[in-house]
C-alpha positions in Angstrom: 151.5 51.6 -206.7 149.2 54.6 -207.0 147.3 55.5 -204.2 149.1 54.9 -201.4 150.0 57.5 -199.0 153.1 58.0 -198.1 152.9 56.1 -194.8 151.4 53.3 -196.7 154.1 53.4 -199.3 157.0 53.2 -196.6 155.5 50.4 -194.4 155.5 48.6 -198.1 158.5 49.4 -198.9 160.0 47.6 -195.4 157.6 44.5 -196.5 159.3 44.1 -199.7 163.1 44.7 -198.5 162.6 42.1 -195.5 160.7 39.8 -197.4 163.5 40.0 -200.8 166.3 40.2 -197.8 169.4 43.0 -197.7 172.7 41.9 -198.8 173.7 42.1 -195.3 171.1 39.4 -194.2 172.0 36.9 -197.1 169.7 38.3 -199.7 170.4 39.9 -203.3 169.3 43.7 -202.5 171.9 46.0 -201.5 169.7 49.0 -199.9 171.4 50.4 -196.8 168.7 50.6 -194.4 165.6 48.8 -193.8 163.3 51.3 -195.9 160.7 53.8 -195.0 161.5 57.0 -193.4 164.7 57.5 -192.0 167.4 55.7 -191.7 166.7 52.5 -189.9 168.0 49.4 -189.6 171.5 51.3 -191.2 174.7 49.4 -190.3 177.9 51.6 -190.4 181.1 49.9 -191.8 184.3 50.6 -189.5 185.6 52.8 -192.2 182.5 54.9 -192.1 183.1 54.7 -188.2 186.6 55.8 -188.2 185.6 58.4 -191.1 183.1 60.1 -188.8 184.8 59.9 -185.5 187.7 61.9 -187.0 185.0 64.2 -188.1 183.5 65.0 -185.0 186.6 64.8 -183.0 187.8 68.7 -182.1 184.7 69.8 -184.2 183.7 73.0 -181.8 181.3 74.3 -184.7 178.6 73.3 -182.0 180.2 74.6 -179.1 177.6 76.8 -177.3 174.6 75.6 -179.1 171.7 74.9 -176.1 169.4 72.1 -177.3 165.7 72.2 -177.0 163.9 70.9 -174.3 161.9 69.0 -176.9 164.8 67.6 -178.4 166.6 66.3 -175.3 163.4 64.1 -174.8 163.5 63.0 -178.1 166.6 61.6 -177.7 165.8 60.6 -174.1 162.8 58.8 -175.6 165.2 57.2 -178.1 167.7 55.8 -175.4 165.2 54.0 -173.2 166.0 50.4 -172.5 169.4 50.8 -174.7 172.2 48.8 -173.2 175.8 48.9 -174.0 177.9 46.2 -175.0 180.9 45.3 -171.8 183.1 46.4 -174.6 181.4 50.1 -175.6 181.3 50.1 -171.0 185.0 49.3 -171.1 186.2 51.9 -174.0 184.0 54.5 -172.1 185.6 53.6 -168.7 189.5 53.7 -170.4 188.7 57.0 -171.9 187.3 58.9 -168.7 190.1 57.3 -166.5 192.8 60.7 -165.0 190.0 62.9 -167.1 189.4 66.3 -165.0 186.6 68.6 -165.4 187.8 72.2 -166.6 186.9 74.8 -164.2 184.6 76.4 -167.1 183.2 73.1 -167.5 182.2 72.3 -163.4 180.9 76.0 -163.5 178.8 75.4 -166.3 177.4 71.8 -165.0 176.8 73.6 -161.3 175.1 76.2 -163.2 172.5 73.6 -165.3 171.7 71.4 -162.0 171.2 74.8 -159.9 167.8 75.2 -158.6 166.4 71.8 -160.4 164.9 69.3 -157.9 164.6 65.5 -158.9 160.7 64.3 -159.2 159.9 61.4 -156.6 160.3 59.0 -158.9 163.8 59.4 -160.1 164.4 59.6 -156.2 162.9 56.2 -155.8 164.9 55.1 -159.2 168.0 56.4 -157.7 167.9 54.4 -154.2 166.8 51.4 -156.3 169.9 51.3 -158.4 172.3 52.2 -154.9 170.8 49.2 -153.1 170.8 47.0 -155.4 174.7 47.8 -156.4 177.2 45.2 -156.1 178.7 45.7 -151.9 182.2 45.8 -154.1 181.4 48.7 -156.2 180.0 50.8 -153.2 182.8 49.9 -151.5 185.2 51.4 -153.9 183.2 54.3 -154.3 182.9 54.8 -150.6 186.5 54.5 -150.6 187.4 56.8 -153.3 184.8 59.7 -151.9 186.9 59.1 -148.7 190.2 59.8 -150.3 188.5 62.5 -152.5 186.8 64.7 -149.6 190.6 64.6 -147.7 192.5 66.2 -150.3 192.7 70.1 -149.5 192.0 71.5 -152.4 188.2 69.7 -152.3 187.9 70.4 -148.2 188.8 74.0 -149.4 186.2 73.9 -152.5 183.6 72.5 -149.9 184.0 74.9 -147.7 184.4 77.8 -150.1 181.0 76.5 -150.9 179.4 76.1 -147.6 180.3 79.5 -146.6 177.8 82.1 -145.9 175.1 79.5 -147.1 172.1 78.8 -144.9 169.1 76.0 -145.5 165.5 76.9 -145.4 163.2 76.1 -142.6 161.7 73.7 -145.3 165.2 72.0 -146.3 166.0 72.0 -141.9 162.1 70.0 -141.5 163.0 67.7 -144.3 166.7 66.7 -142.9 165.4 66.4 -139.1 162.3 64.2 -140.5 164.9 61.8 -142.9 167.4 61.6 -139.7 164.3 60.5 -137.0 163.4 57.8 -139.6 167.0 56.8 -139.7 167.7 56.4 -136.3 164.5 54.7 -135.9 165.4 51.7 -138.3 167.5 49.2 -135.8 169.7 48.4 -138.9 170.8 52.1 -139.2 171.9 52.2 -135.4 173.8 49.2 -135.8 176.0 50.6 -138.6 176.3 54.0 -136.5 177.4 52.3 -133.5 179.7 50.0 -135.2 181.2 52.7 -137.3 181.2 55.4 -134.0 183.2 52.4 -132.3 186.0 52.5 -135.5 186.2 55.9 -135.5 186.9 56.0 -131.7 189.3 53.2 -131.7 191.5 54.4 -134.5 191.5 58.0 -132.5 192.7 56.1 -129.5 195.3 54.2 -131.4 196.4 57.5 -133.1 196.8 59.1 -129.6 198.5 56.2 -128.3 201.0 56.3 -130.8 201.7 60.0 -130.0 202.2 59.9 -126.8 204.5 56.3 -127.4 206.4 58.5 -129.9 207.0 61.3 -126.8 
């Protein structure tokens, strides 16, 4: 086919290897991908899977290496709309349960997310997605964070934090504003009064079973 560019020439070579079929799809050709540029449409056999996660696994050739701005939105880009299988979201969950950030590691996640301020809209993405969380799941987290922020060596960490630090007049204006609308929702008092009233119950049954104990 003279004459074609090379776009031309890839969009007709996809034509031709859906319309003859891959061997994959129940036809006779035996190309690997789709055709055109790149690799799409490639399906990895689990040998080539188990080849390349041995591969990668321990590689630290990359270790250091800072990728581009441009680059992280390229694969940002790529990622929109993906969803995992339950079965990736289970192996994922089995692999990170007991796993504990390195200090080096914590320092170096504090150090990317210091200073950077979420636009409005991943704001509004992220109360979206905590509403609209099963009441289980934020239960479990609620209760986890609970047993989490009494451990001492976190109190210490969040104190060791908190020390010394003071809030802008800007960051003050902005929590006093959030709290006014808060207490102003009749919803939010409800759950402040109802969780005021726990808190001051299980302090009175605490102190009542000191003073039973003396």
């Amino acid at each position: 086919m003279e004459g074609l560019s090379e776009d031309e020439a890839f969009e007709l070579e996809k034509f031709l290897i859906s319309f003859i079929g891959r061997e994959i799809h129940g036809g006779p050709l035996v190309n690997l991908t789709d055709g055109g540029e790149g690799s799409s449409g490639l399906v990895h056999t689990e040998e080539n899977r188990e080849f390349f996660r041995r591969l990668h696994t321990g590689n630290k050739y990359r270790k250091g290496c800072i990728t581009s701005p441009e680059s992280r939105e390229l694969q940002r880009q790529a990622k929109l709309g993906q969803t995992l299988a339950d079965e990736h979201r289970k192996k994922i969950g089995e692999s990170l349960k007991g796993r504990q950030k390195s200090p080096e590691e914590c320092a170096a996640i504090s150090a990317g997310k210091l200073g950077k301020k979420a636009s409005d809209e991943t704001k509004a993405i992220l109360k979206a997605s905590n509403r609209s969380r099963d009441p289980e799941v934020r239960e479990r987290i609620r209760q986890a964070t609970i047993v989490a922020m009494n451990r001492p060596d976190v109190k210490e960490k969040v104190s060791a934090a908190s020390r010394g630090r003071r809030h802008s007049p800007e960051t003050i204006a902005k929590r006093a504003e959030s709290l006014r609308k808060a207490f102003a929702d009749p919803e939010t008092k409800k759950r402040l009064s109802e969780a005021l009233k726990a808190s001051w119950a299980r302090r009175k049954a605490a102190q009542q079973g000191i003073e039973d104990e003396n």
